[in-house]
Steps between C-alpha positions, in 0.01 A plus 500: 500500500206627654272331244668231624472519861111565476478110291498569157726188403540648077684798692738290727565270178541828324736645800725165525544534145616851460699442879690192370607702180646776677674295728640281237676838395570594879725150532643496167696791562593370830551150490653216325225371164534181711281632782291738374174283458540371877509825587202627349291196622679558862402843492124452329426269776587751787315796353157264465589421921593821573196659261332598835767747646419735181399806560269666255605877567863385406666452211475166377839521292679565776340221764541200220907629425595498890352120485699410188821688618461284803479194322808627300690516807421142656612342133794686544557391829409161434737488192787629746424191742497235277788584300728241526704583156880512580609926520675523147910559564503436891666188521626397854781294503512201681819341615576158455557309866575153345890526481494606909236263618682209262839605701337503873389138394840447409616620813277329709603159334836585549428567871336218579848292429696678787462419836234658645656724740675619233207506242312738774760765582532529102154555434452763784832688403542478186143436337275692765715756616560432885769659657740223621398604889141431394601170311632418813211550751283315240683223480664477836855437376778773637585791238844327463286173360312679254819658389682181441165322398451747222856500377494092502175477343568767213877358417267181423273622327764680297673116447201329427436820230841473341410124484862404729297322745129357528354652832248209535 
């Protein structure tokens, strides 16, 4: 290395030669065949930039393995990031909404064929959850209304369902 740093370009040649052999080592043990060679190059290129924070009265060995242990450590990271294989046996299972969103549509096509003070105090009750006080204020018919409107409106639904009557 110091050969190398003082311009003689046969030593640097020399260096990058014997560097990029020990590091193909250094990865295979570490990393997938697959990624080895980008590796090397990755970490080749940053010891040539970083060939001026050497210093001579240290060992070399141990300046050039902190670099490729480094560049160990990003791959790795990077690998982590990008991983967008599916984690072998976790399998999350995902319910199946068609059956209740096909029945509120049939609801709501049954609703529309009631009259509509009827229709509303059904939907609030029975579909959204109001309490019949609250179906009340929202609607502005008296809590006995809603009462009977709910009872009327279901018992025709119920006909029309049993197929007795046709609510249209």
């Amino acid at each position: 290395m110091m050969a190398a740093l003082s311009g003689n370009g046969g030593a640097y040649n020399r260096l990058l030669t014997e560097v990029g052999a020990w590091l193909q080592r250094y990865y295979a043990r570490r990393l997938p065949a697959s990624h080895v060679d980008d590796v090397v190059q990755e970490a080749l290129v940053a010891i040539h930039l970083k060939r001026h924070t050497y210093e001579p009265e240290r060992p070399f060995r141990a300046w050039m393995t902190g670099i490729a242990r480094y560049k160990w450590i990003d791959r790795l990271r990077s690998n982590n990031r990008d991983r967008s294989d599916p984690i072998e046996g976790l399998e999350v299972p995902i319910e199946d909404h068609a059956s209740e969103v096909s029945g509120r549509m049939d609801v709501q096509k049954l609703l529309t064929q009631l009259k509509p003070a009827q229709a509303d105090v059904i939907r609030l009750v029975k579909v959204e959850g109001y309490t019949i006080q609250e179906a009340s204020a929202a609607t502005g018919q008296s809590i006995a209304l809603v009462k009977v409107n709910i009872h009327r409106g279901i018992a025709r639904l119920a006909s029309a369902i049993d197929g007795d009557q046709d609510i249209a």
